[in-house]
C-alpha positions as CSV (number, residue, x, y, z in Angstrom):
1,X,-10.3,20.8,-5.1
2,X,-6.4,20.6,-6.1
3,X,-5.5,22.5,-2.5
4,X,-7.6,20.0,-0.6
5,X,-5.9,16.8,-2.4
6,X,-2.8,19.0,-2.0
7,X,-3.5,19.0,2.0
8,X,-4.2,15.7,2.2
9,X,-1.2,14.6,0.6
10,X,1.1,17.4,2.8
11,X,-0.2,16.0,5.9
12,X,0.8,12.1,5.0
13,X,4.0,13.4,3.7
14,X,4.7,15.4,7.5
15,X,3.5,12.1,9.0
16,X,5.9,10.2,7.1
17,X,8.9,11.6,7.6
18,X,9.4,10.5,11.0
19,X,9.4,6.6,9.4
20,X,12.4,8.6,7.2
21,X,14.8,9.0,10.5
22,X,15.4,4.7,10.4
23,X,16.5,5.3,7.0
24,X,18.6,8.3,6.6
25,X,22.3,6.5,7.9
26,X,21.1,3.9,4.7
27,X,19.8,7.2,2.2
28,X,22.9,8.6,2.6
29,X,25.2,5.9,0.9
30,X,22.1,4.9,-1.3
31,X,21.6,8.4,-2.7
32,X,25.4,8.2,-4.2
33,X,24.0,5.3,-6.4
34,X,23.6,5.7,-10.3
35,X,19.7,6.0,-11.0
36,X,19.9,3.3,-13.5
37,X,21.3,-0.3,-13.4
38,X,21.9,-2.7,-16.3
39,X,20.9,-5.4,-14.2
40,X,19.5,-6.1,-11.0
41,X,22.4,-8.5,-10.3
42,X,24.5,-5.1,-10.7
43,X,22.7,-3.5,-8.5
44,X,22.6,-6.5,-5.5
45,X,26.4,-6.2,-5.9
46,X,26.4,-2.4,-5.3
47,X,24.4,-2.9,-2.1
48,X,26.0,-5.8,-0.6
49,X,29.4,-4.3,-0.8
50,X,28.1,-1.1,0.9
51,X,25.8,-2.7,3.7
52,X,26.2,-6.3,6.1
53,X,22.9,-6.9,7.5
54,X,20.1,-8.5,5.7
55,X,17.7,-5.9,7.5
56,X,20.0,-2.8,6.1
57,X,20.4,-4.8,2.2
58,X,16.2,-4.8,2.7
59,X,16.1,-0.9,3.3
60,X,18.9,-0.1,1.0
61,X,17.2,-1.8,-1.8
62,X,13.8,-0.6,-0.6
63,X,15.2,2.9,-0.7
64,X,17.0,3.1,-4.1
65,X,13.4,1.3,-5.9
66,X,11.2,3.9,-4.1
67,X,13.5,6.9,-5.3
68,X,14.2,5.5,-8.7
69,X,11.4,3.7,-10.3
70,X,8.5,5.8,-11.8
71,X,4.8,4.1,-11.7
72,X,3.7,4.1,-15.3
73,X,0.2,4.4,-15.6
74,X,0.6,2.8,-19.4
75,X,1.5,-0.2,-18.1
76,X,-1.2,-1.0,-15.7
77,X,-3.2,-4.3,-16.6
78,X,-1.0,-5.5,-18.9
79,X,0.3,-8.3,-16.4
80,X,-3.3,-9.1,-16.4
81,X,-2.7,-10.4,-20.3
82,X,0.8,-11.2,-20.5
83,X,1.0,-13.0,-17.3
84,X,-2.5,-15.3,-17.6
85,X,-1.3,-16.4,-21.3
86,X,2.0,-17.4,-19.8
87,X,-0.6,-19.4,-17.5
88,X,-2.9,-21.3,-20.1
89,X,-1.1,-24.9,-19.7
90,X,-1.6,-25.5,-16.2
91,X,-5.5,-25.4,-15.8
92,X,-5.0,-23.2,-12.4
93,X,-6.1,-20.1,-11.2
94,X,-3.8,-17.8,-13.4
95,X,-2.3,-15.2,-10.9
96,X,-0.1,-17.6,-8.8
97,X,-0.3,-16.6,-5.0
98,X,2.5,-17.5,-2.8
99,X,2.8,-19.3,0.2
100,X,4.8,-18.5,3.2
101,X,7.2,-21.5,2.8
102,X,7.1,-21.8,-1.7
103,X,7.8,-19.0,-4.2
104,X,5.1,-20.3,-6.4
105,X,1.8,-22.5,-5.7
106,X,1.2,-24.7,-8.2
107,X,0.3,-28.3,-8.2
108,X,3.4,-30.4,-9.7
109,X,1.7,-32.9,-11.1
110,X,-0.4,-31.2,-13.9
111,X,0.7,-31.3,-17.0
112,X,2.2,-27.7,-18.2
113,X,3.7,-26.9,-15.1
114,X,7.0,-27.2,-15.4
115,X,7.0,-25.9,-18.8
116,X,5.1,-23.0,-17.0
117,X,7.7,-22.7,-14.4
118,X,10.8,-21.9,-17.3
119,X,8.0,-19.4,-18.8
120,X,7.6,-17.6,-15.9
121,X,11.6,-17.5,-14.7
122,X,11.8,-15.9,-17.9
123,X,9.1,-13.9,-17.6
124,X,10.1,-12.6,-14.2
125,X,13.7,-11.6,-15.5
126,X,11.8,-10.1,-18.4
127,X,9.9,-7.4,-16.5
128,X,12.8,-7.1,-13.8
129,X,15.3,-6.1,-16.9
130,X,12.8,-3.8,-18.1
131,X,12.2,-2.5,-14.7
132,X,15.4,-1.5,-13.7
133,X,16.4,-0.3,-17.4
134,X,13.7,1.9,-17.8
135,X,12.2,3.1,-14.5
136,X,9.3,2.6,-14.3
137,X,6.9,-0.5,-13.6
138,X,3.7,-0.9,-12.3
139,X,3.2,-3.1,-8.8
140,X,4.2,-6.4,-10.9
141,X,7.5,-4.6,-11.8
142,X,7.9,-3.4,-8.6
143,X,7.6,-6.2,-6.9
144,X,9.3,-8.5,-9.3
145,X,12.6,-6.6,-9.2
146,X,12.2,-6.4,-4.7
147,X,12.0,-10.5,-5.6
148,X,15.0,-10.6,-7.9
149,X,17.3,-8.5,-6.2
150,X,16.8,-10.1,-2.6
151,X,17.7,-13.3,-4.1
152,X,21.0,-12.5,-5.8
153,X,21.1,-11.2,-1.8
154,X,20.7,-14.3,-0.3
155,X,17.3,-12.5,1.5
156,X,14.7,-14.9,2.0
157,X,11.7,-13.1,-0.2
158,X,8.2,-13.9,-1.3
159,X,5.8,-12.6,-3.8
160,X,2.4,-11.9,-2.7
161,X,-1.0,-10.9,-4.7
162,X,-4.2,-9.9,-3.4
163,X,-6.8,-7.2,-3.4
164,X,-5.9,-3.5,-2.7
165,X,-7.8,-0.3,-1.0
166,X,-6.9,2.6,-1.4
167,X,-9.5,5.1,-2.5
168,X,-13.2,6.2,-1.5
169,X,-14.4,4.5,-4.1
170,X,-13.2,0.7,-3.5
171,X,-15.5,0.4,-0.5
172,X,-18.1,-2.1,-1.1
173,X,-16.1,-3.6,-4.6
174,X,-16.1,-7.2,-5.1
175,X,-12.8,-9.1,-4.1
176,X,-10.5,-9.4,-7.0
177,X,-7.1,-9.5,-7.3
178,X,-5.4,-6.0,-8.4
179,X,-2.2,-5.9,-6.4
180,X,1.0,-7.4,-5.6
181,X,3.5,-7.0,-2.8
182,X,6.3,-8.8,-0.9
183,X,7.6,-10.3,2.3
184,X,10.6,-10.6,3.8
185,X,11.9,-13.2,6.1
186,X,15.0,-12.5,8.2
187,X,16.2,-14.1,11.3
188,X,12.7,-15.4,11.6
189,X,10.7,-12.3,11.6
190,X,8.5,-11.5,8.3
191,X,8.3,-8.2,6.9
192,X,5.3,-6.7,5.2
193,X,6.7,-4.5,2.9
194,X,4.8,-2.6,-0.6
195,X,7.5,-1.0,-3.0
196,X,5.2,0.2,-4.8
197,X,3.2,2.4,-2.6
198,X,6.3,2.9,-1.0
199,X,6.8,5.1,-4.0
200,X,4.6,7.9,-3.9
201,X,4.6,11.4,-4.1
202,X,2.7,14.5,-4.0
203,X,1.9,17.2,-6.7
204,X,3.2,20.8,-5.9
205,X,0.8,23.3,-7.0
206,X,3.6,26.4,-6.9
207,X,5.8,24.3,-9.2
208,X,3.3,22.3,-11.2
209,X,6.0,18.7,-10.7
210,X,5.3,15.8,-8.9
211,X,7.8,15.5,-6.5
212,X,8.7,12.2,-5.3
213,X,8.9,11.6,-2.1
214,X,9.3,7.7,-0.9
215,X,6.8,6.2,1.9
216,X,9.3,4.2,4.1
217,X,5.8,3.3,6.7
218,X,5.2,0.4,4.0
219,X,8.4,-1.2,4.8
220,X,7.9,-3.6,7.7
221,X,4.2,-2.3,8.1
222,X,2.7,-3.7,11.0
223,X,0.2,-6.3,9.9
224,X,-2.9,-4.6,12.1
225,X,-2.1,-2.0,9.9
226,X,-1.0,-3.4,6.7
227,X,-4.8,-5.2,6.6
228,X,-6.6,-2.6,5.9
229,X,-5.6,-2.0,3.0
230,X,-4.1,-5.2,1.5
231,X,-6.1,-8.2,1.4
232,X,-3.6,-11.4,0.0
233,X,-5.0,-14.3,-2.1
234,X,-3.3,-16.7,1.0
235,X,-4.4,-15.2,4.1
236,X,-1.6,-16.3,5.8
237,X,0.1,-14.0,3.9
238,X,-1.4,-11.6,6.2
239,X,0.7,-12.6,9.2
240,X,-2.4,-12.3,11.5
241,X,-3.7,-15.2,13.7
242,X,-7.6,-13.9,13.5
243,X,-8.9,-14.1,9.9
244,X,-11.2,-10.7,8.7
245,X,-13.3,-11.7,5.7
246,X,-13.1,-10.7,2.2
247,X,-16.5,-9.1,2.8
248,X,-15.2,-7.6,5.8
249,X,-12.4,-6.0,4.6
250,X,-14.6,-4.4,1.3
251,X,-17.0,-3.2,3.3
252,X,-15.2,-1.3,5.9
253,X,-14.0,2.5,5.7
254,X,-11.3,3.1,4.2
255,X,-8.4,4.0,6.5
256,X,-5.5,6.2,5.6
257,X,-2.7,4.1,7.0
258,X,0.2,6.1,8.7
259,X,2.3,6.7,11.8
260,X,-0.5,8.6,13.7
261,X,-3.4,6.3,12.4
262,X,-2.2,3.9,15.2
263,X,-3.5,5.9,17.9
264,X,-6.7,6.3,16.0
265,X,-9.5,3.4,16.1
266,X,-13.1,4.1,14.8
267,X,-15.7,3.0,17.2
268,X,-18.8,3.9,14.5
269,X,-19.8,3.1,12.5
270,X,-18.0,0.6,11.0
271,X,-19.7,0.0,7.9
272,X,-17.8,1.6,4.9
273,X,-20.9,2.8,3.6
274,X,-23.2,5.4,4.3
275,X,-26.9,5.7,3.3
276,X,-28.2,9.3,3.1
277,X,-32.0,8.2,2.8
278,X,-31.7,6.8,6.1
279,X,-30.5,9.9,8.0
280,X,-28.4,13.0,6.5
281,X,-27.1,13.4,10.2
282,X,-24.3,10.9,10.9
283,X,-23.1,10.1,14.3
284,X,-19.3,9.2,14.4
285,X,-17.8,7.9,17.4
286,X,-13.9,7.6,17.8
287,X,-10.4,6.5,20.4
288,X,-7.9,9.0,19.9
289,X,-4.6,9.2,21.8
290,X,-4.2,12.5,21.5
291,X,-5.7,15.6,22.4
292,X,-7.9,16.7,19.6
293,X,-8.1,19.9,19.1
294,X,-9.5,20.1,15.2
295,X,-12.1,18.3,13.4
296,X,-12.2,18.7,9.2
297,X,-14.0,17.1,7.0
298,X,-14.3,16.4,3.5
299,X,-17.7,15.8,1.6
300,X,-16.9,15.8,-1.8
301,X,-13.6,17.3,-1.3
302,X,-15.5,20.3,-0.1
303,X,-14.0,21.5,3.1
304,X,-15.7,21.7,6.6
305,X,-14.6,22.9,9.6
306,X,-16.4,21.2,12.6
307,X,-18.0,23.7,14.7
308,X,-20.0,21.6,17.1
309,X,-19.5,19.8,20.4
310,X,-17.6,16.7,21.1
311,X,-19.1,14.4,23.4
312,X,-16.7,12.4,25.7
313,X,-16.9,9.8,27.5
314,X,-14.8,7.1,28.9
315,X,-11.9,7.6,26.6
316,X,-14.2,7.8,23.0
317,X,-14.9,11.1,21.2
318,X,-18.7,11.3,19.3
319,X,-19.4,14.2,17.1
320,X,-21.9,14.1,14.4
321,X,-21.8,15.5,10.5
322,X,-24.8,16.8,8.1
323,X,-23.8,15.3,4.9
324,X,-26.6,17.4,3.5
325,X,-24.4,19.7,3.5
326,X,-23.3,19.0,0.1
327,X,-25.6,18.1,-2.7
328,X,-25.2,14.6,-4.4
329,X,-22.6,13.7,-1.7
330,X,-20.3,10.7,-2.7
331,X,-17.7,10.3,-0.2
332,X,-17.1,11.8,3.6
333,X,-13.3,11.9,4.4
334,X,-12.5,12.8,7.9
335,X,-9.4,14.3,9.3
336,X,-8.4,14.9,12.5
337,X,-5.6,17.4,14.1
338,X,-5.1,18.5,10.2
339,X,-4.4,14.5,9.7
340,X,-6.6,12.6,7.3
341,X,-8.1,9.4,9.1
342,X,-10.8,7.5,7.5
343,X,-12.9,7.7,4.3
344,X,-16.4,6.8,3.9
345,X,-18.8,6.3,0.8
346,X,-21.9,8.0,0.3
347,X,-25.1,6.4,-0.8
């Protein structure tokens, strides 16, 4: 099971480094930077003296957070508390979402709110100090220091919670907010951009480290993209004109977002869900730009080799999988060209 995660994790990483060539003029100066900051204001300074553009100041601060900040598993959920108790005096939904034009959405005229307002500045500051002193952060921290640092930048910058995807097993969960991310605003464009998962690594098995390696395909995702796995509590937040449902977006498969996933598009089925009483044989039918020339899949992390024929016609690809292949199958991950593509959940 470790050498398939292993694979998986290779292959995003080869896919990846392409999105790496924008960034390496900006790695090269940012790699010279101390790995810690006393403040975030410190560390504005550092960049603004090294870089002119808004767009580079973005990267440069993207870069150093992705290479620099650790996530810490022991912090996850604790926003959850501190942040809703902060929240108690103004009777709102306690995980502020924000807008495209206001930093925070709250209604003005309750009572509490601007106590709330000096509660959460400081509470900001609080986990952005912490942040950038210690390390690490989960997607709160993360996000908060982005926040912080773009403003001592003069970068136009927005916080943004909503619902994330990113595993087999979210298919089909119930919307509820889990996630946090930010967008940028320059010259009139918006950026989609997720420091956290712009933070990932991979496990070597020879050397038994995790080696981290940032993701630079979530800064400026393209929205088509970005939406497949990042629902926001404001759908304009989105930055698409046609809205997908909550529903929509739980239920489909799960998509493994990356430079070659946009010549991919899943035809069917394109429910996230499959039911094994109904038929163990699946039939998947799928656009690919590029030749195929291997077919792998994953039942249970359990690996497959496709053996039978591919069916073409007018530009789509079917093929079909036995997921009795596998006993008590749970999930159905399909990779094609040695590139995972989409997940499924077994029922």
């Amino acid at each position: 099971m470790h050498k398939l995660v292993f694979f998986v994790f290779i292959s995003l990483l080869l896919i990846c480094s392409s999105y790496s060539q924008d960034f390496d003029s900006i790695d090269a100066i940012v790699d010279r930077y101390p790995k810690k900051f006393k403040t975030s204001k410190k560390l504005a300074d550092q960049i603004a003296k090294d870089f002119d553009s808004e767009l580079d100041k973005a990267k440069a601060l993207f870069s150093w957070i992705t290479k620099n900040i650790s996530y810490d598993y022991k912090e996850s959920g604790k926003y959850y508390t501190d942040y809703a108790n902060s929240y108690k005096s103004v009777q709102h939904n306690p995980f502020p979402s924000f807008r495209s034009a206001n930093y925070m959405d709250y209604d003005k005229s309750k009572s509490g709110s601007k106590k709330h307002l000096k509660t959460e500045k400081k509470y900001r500051e609080k986990i952005s100090k912490r942040v950038i002193s210690n390390g690490t952060a989960v997607c709160e921290g993360y996000t908060q220091l982005f926040k912080e640092v773009c403003d001592h930048l003069g970068i136009t910058c927005f916080y943004v919670l909503g619902k994330a995807k990113n595993q087999i097993s979210h298919i089909g969960k119930d919307y509820r907010i889990d996630h946090a991310w930010n967008i940028i605003e320059i010259d009139f464009k918006k950026y989609l951009i997720d420091v956290t998962w712009g933070s990932t690594g991979y496990y070597d098995i020879k050397t038994k480290q995790f080696v981290e390696q940032p993701n630079y395909f979530y800064f400026g995702t393209d929205p088509e993209d970005f939406i497949k796995e990042h629902y926001p509590d404001f759908y304009e937040n989105s930055l698409l004109k046609e809205q997908i449902s909550k529903e929509t977006f739980s239920n489909a498969p799960l998509f493994f977002n990356h430079e070659k996933s946009q010549d991919f598009s899943l035809i069917r089925p394109l429910e996230g869900i499959l039911i094994k009483e109904d038929d163990t044989i699946k039939e998947f039918v799928v656009e690919y730009d590029q030749p195929i020339f291997s077919i792998i899949y994953l039942i249970n992390n359990r690996q497959f080799s496709y053996r039978g024929e591919l069916e073409y016609q007018e530009g789509k690809v079917g093929f079909k999988i036995d997921l009795s292949a596998v006993p008590n199958a749970k999930e159905l991950t399909i990779v094609i060209n040695e590139i995972p593509m989409v997940g499924f959940k077994i029922e």
